[in-house]
TIMI-744355 format. One line per 10 residues: number of its first residue (from 1); for each residue x, y, z of N, C-alpha, C. Coordinates in steps of 0.2 Angstrom, whole numbers, plus 5000, padded with zeros to 4 digits. Example, Ala and Ser with C-alpha at 12.3 -4.5 7.8 and 13.67 -1.06 7.14 Angstrom:
BEGIN
1) 5066:4972:5039:5062:4978:5039:5066:4984:5039 | 5064:4989:5035:5068:4995:5036:5064:5000:5039
END
This chain:
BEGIN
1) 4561:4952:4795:4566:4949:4793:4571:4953:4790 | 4570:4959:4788:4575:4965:4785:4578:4966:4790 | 4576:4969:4795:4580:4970:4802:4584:4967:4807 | 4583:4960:4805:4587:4956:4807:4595:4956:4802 | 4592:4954:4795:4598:4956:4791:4604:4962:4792 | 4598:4966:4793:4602:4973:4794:4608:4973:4799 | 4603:4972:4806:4608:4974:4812:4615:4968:4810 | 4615:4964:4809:4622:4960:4809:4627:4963:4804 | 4621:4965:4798:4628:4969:4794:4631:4974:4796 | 4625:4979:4800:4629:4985:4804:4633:4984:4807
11) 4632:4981:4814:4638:4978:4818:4646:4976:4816 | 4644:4973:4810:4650:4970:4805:4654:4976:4802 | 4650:4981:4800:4655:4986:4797:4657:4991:4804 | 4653:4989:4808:4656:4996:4815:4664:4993:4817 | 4663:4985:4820:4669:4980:4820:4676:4980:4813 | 4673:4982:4808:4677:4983:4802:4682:4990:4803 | 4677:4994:4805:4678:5002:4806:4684:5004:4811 | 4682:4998:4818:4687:4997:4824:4693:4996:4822 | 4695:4991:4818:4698:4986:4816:4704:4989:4813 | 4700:4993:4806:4704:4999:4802:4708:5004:4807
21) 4704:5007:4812:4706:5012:4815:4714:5010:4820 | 4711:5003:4823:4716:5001:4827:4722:5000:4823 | 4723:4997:4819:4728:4996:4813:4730:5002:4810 | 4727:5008:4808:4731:5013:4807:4735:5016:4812 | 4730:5017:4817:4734:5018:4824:4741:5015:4826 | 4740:5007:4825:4748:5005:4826:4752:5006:4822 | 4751:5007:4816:4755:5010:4811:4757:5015:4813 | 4756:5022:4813:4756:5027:4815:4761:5028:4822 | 4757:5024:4828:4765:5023:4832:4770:5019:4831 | 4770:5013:4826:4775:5011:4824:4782:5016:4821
31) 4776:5019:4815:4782:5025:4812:4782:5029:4816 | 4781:5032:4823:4784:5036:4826:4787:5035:4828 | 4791:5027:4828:4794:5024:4833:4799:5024:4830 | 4799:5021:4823:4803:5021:4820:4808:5027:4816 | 4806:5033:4817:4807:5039:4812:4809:5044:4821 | 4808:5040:4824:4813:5044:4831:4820:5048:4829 | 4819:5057:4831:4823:5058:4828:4830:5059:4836 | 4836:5057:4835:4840:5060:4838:4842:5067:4838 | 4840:5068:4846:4840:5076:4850:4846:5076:4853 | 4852:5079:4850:4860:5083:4851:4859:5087:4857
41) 4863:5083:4864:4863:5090:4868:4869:5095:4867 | 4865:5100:4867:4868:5106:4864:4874:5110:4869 | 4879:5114:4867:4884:5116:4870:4885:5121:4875 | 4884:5118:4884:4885:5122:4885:4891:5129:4889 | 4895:5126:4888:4902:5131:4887:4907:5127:4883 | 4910:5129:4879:4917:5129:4875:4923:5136:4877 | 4927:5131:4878:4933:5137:4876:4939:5132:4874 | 4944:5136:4875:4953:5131:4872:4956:5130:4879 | 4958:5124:4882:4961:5124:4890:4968:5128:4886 | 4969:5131:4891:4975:5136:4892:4983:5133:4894
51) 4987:5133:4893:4993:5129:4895:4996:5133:4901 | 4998:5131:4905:5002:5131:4911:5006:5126:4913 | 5012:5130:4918:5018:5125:4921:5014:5119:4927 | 5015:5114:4929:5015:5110:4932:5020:5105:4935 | 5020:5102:4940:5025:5096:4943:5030:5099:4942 | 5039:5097:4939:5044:5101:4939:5045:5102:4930 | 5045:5108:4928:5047:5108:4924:5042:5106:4917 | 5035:5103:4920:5031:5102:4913:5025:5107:4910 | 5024:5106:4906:5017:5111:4903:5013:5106:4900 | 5007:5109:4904:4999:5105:4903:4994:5112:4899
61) 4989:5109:4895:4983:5112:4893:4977:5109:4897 | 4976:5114:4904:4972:5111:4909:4966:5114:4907 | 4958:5110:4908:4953:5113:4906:4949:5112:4911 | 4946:5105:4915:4944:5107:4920:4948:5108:4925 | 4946:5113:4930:4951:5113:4937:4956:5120:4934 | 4951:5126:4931:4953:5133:4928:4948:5137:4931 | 4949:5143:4931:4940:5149:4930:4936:5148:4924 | 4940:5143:4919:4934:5142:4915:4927:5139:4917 | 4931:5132:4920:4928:5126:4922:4928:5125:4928 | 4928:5128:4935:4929:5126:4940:4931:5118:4943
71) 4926:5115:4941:4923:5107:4940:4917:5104:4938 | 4917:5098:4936:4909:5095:4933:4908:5090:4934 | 4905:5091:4943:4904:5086:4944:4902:5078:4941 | 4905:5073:4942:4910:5072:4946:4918:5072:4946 | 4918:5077:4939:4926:5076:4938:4930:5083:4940 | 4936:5083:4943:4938:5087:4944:4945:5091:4942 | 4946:5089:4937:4954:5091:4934:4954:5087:4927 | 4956:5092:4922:4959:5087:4917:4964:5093:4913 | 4971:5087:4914:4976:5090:4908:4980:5085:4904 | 4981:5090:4899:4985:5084:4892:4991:5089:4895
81) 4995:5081:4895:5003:5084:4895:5007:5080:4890 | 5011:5085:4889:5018:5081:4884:5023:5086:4885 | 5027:5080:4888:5032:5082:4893:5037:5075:4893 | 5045:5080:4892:5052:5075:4892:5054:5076:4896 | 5060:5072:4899:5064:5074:4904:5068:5079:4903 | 5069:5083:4905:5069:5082:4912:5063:5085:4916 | 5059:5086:4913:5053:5087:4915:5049:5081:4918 | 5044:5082:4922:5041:5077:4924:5036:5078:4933 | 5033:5072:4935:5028:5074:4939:5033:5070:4946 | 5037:5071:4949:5043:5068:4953:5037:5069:4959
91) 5041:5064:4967:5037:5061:4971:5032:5068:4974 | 5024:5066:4976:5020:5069:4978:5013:5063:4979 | 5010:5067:4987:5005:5063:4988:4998:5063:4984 | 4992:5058:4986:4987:5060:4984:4981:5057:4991 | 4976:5059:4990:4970:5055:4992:4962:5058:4992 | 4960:5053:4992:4951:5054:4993:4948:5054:4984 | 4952:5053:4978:4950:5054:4973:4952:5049:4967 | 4952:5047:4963:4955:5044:4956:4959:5047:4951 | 4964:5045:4947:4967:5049:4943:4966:5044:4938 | 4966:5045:4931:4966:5043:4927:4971:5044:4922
101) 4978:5042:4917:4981:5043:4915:4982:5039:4908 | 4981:5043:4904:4981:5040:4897:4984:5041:4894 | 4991:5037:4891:4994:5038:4887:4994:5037:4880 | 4994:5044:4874:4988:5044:4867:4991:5038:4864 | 4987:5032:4859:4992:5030:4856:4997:5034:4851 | 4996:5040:4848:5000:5043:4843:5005:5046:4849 | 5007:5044:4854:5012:5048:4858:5021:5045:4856 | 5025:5048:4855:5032:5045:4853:5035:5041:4860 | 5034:5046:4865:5037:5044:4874:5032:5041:4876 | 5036:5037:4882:5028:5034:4885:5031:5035:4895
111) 5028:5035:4899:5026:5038:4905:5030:5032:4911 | 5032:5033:4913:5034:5028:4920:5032:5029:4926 | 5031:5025:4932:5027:5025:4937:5028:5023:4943 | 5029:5025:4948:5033:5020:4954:5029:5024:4961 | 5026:5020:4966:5025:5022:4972:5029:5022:4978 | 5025:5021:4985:5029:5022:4990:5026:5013:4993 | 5023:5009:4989:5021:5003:4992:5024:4997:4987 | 5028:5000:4983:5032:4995:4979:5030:4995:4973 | 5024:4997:4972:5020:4996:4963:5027:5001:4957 | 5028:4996:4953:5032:5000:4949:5028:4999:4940
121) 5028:5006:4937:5025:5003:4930:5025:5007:4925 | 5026:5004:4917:5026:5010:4912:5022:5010:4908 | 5020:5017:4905:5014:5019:4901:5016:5021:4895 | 5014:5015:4892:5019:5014:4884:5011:5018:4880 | 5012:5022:4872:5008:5025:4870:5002:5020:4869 | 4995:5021:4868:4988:5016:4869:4987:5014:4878 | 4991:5016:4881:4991:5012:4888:4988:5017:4892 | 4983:5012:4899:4979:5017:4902:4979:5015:4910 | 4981:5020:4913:4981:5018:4922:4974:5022:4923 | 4971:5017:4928:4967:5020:4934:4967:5021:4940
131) 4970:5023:4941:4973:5024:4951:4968:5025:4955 | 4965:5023:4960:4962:5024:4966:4966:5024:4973 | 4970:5032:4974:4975:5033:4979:4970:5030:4985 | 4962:5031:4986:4960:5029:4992:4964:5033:4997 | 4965:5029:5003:4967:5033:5010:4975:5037:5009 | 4978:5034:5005:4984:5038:5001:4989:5032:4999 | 4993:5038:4992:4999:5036:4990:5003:5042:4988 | 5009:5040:4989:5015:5045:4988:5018:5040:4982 | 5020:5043:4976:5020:5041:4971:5024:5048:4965 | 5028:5044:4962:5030:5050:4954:5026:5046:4948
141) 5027:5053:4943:5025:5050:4937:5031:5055:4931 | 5034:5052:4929:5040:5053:4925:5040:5051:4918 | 5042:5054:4912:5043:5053:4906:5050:5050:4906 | 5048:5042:4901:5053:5037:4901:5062:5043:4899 | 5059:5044:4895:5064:5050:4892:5065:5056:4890 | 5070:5060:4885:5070:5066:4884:5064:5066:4877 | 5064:5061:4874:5057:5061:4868:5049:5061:4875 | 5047:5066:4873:5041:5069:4874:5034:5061:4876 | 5031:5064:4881:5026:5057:4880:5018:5061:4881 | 5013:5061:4876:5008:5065:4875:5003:5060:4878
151) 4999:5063:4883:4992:5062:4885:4989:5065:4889 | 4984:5061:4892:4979:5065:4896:4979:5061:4903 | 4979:5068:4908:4978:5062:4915:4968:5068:4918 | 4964:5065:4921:4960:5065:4922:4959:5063:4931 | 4955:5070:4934:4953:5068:4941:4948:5067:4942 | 4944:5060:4944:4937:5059:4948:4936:5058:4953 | 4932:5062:4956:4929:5062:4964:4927:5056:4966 | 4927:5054:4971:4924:5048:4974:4922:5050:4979 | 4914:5046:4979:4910:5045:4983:4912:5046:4991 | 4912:5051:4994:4913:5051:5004:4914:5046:5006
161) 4909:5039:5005:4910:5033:5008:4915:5029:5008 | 4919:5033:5000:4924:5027:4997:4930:5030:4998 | 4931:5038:5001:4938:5042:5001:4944:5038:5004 | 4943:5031:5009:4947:5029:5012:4949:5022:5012 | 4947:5021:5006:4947:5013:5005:4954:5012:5003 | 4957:5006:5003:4962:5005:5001:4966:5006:4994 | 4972:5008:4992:4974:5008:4986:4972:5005:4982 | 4971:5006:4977:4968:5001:4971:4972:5003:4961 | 4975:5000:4958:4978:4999:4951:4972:4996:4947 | 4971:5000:4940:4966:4998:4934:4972:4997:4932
171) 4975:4992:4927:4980:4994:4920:4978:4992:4916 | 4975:4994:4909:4972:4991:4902:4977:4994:4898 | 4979:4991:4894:4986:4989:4889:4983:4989:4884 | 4987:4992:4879:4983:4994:4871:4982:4986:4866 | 4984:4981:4869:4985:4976:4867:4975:4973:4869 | 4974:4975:4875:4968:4972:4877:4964:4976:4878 | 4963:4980:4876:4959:4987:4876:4952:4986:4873 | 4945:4985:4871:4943:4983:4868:4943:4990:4863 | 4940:4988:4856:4940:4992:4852:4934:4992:4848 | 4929:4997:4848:4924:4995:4844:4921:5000:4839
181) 4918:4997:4833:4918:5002:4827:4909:5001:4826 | 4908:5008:4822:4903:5006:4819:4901:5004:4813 | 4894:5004:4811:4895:4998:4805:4897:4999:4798 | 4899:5003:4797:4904:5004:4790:4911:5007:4793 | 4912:5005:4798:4918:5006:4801:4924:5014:4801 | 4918:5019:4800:4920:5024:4797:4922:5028:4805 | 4920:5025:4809:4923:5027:4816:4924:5023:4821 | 4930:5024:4825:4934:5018:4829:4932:5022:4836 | 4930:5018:4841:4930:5019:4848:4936:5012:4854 | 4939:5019:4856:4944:5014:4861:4939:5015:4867
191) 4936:5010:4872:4933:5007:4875:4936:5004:4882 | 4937:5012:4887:4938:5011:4894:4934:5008:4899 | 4929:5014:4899:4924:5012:4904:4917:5014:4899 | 4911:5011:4901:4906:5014:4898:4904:5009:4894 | 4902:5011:4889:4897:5005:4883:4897:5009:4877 | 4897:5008:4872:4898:5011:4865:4898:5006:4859 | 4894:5005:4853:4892:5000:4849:4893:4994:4850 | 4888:4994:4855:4888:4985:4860:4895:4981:4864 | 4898:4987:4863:4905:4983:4869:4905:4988:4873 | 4907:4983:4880:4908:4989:4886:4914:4989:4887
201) 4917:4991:4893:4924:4995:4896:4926:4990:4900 | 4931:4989:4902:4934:4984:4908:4936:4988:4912 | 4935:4994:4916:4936:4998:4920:4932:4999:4926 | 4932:4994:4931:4927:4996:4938:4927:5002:4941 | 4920:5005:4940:4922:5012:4943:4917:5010:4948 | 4921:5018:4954:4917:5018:4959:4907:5019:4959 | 4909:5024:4954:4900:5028:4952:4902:5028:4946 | 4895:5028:4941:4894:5029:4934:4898:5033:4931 | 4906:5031:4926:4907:5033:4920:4909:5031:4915 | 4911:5036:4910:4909:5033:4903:4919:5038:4901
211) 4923:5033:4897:4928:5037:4895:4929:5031:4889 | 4930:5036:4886:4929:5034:4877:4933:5039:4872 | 4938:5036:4870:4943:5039:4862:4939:5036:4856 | 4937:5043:4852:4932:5042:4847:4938:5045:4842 | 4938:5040:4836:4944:5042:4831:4937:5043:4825 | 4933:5050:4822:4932:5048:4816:4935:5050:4811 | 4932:5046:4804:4938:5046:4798:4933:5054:4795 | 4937:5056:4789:4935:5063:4787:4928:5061:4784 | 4923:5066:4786:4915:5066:4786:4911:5062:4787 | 4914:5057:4794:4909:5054:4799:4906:5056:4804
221) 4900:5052:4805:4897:5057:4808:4894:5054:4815 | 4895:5055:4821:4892:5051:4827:4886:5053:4830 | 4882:5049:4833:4876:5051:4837:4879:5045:4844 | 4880:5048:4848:4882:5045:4854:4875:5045:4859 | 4871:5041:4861:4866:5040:4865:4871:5040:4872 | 4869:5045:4876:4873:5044:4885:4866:5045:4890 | 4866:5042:4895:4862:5044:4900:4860:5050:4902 | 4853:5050:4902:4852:5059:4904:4853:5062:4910 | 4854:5060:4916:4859:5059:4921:4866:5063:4921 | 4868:5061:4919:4876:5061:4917:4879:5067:4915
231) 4881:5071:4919:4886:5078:4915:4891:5076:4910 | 4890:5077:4903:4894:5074:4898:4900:5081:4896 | 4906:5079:4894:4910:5084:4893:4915:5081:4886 | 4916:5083:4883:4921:5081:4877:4926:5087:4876 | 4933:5082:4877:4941:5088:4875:4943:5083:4865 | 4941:5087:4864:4945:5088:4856:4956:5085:4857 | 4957:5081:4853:4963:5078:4855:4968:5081:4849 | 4964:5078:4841:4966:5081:4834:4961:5081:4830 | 4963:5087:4824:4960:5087:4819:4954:5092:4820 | 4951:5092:4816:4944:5097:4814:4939:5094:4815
241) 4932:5096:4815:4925:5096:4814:4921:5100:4818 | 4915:5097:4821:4912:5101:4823:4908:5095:4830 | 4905:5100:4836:4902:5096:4839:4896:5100:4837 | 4889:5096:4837:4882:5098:4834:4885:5104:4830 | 4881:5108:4827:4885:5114:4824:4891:5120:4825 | 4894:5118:4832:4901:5122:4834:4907:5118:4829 | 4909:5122:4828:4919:5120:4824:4919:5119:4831 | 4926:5111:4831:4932:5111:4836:4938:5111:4831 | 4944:5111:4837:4949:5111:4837:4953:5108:4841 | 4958:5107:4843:4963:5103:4846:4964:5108:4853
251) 4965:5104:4859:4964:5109:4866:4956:5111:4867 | 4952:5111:4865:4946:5114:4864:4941:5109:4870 | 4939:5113:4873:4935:5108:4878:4926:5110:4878 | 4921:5104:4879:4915:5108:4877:4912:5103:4882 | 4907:5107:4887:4904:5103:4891:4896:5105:4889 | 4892:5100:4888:4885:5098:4884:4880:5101:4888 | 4872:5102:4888:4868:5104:4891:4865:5098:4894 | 4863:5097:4899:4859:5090:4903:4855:5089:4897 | 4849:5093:4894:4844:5090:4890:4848:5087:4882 | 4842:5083:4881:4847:5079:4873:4846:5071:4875
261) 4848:5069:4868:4850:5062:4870:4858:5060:4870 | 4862:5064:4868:4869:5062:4867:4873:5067:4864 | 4878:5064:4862:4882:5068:4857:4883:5067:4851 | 4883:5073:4847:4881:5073:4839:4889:5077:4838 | 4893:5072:4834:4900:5075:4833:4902:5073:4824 | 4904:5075:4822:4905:5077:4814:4912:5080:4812 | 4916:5073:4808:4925:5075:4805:4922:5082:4801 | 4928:5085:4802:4929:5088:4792:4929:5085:4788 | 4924:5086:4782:4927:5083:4775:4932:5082:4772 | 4936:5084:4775:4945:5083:4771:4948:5083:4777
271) 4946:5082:4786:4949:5079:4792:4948:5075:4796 | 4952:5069:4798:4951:5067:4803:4948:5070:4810 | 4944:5066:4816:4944:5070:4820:4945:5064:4826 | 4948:5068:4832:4949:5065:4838:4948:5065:4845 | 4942:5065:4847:4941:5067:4853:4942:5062:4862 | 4942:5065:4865:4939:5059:4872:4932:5061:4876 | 4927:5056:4874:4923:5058:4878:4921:5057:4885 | 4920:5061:4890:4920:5059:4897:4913:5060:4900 | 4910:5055:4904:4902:5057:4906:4904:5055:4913 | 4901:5056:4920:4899:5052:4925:4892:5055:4928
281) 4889:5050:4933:4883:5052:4937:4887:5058:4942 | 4883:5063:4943:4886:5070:4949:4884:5064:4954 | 4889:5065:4960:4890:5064:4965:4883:5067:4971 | 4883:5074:4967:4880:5078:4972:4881:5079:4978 | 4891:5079:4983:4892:5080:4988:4896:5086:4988 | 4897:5088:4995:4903:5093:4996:4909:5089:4995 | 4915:5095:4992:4920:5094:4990:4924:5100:4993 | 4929:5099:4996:4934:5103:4996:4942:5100:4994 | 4945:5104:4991:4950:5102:4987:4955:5107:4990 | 4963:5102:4993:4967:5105:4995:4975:5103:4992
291) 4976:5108:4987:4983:5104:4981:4979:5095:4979 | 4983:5092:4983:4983:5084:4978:4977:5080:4982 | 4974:5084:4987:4967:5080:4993:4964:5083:4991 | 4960:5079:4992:4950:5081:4991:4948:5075:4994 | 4942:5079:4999:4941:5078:5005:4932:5079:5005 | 4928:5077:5008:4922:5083:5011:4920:5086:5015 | 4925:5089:5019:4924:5094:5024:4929:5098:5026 | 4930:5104:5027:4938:5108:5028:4942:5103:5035 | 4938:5101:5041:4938:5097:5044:4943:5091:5043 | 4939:5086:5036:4943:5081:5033:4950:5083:5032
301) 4951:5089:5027:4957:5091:5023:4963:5093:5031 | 4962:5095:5035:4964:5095:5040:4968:5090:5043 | 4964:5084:5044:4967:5077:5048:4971:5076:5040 | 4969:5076:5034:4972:5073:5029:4979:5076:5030 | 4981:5081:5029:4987:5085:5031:4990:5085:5036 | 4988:5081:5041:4991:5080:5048:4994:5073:5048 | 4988:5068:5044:4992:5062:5045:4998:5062:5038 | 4997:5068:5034:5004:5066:5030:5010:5068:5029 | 5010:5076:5036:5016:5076:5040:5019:5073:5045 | 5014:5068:5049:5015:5062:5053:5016:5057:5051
311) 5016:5057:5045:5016:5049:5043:5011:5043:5044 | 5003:5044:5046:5001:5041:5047:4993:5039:5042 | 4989:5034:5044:4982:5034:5042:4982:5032:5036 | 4989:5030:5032:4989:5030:5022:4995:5032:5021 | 4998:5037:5025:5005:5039:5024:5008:5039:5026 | 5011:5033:5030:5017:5028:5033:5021:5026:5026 | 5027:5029:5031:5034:5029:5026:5034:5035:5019 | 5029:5040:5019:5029:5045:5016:5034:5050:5016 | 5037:5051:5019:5043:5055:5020:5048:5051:5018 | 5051:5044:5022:5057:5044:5022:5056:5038:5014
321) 5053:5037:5012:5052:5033:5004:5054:5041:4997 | 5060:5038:4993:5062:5043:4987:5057:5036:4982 | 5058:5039:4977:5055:5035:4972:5063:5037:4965 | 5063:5031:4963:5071:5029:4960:5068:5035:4953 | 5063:5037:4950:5062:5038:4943:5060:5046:4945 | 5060:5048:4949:5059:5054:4952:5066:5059:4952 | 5071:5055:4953:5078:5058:4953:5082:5060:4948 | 5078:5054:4942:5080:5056:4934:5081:5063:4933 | 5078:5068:4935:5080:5076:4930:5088:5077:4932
END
């Protein structure tokens, strides 16, 4: 009879024992779960984009599409220009890539636009074009006036398949832009493409990217979760702070290490700061870039330049079309 009693209570305390272990356990993965720390991808090149002449008469702080930066994949060019007439970016072709043109909202001037297919348009400060020349456009980009107009225009590769699709216009207007904060509203994101504090972008892109205007107030602090995929780069716009433990500054461009989970960015204590974040998924194709063409094969770049001394394939009427806002200087 003892041993009857017995075995039931043992079994009871092994089941107890089970029971304990398993419930600390999930404790324990719960707190790991919960106390997850955010891993900063770290810096892997910073320098200042350098200023040079461009189009007629302007000057740009270009950072990729230098010896610093050759390109990152998938982007291929980025300058901030602030430039008045009579300076400006007067008619010239493009094809096989994207441009991106974002006029700052702190700009005084704002950017006019006119092609060779009749599209006319202006980029008043907060406003943002995304052009897809596709198979080609001949086109000017001109400052409304002699007051200076500050932004950033940006070139993204396109996918081979898509170098020749038809012209295509993005316009998001600062009026519709979304705008999203975090939760003590200590930092504003203006919201092109991508995803950032539960809003996304209205921005169809061909392949995965992310373009984001991060305004923080002085001593906030971001943890930006991005895809681990995605070669991320940030150009500093205004103001101070640091990205992970580097100081930025204004012109300052830092492209990130693949490994991390995002970006770790931090105002001055007595500074606003103001960056543009850029990510896209690498393409991983050949790229050959000739002036305003980008192409994948030297081959390409060739018929490219033949059909736009012949006027043909995308650039019919490119010669004999002037653009009225191009004349302005």
């Amino acid at each position: 009879a003892g041993l009857k009693t017995l075995v039931p209570r043992f079994l009871s305390l092994i089941l107890q024992f089970t029971n304990n272990c398993n419930n600390q356990q999930l404790t324990t993965t719960s707190l790991k779960t919960l106390t997850k720390m955010f891993t900063p991808r770290q810096i892997a090149n910073q320098f200042v984009a350098r200023e040079q002449g461009e189009g007629a008469g302007a000057r740009v702080h270009r950072s990729i599409g230098t010896t610093r930066l050759r390109n990152l994949d998938p982007f291929l060019m980025l300058d901030e220009f602030n430039v008045g007439l009579p300076g400006g970016f007067p008619d010239h072709p493009h094809r096989g890539f994207e441009t991106v043109t974002y006029v700052l909202p702190t700009s005084k001037g704002h950017m006019c636009h006119e092609d060779f297919l009749g599209n006319k348009g202006e980029l008043r400060p907060g406003d943002l074009q995304w052009m897809t020349p596709g198979k080609g456009i001949m086109h000017a980009e001109m400052p409304k006036s002699e007051v200076p107009a500050h932004g950033l225009q940006l070139w993204i590769n396109l996918p081979s398949a898509s170098r020749m699709i038809e012209p295509r216009y993005q316009e998001i207007s600062r009026e519709t832009v979304p705008h999203a904060f975090n939760e003590d509203k200590s930092i504003e994101a203006i919201l092109f493409a991508g995803e950032v504090f539960g809003k996304k972008g209205p921005i169809e892109t061909q392949a995965p990217v992310t373009y984001v205007h991060f305004m923080l107030n002085a001593g906030a602090k971001l943890e930006y979760p991005l895809p681990e995929s995605h070669h991320v780069f940030v150009y500093a716009v205004s103001g101070t702070g640091k990205c992970v433990e580097h100081s930025i500054q204004p012109h300052e461009a830092l492209v990130l290490e693949q490994k991390g989970d995002g970006v770790l960015l931090q105002a001055g204590e007595n500074d606003k700061l103001e960056v543009i974040v850029m990510t896209g998924e690498p393409l991983d194709e050949p790229v050959v870039q000739y002036g305003p063409f980008v192409m994948s094969t030297t081959e390409e770049i060739r018929q490219t330049w033949e059909d736009f001394q012949f006027g043909k394939n995308g650039f019919e009427n490119a010669h004999s079309w002037a653009s009225e806002i191009g004349n302005r200087r």
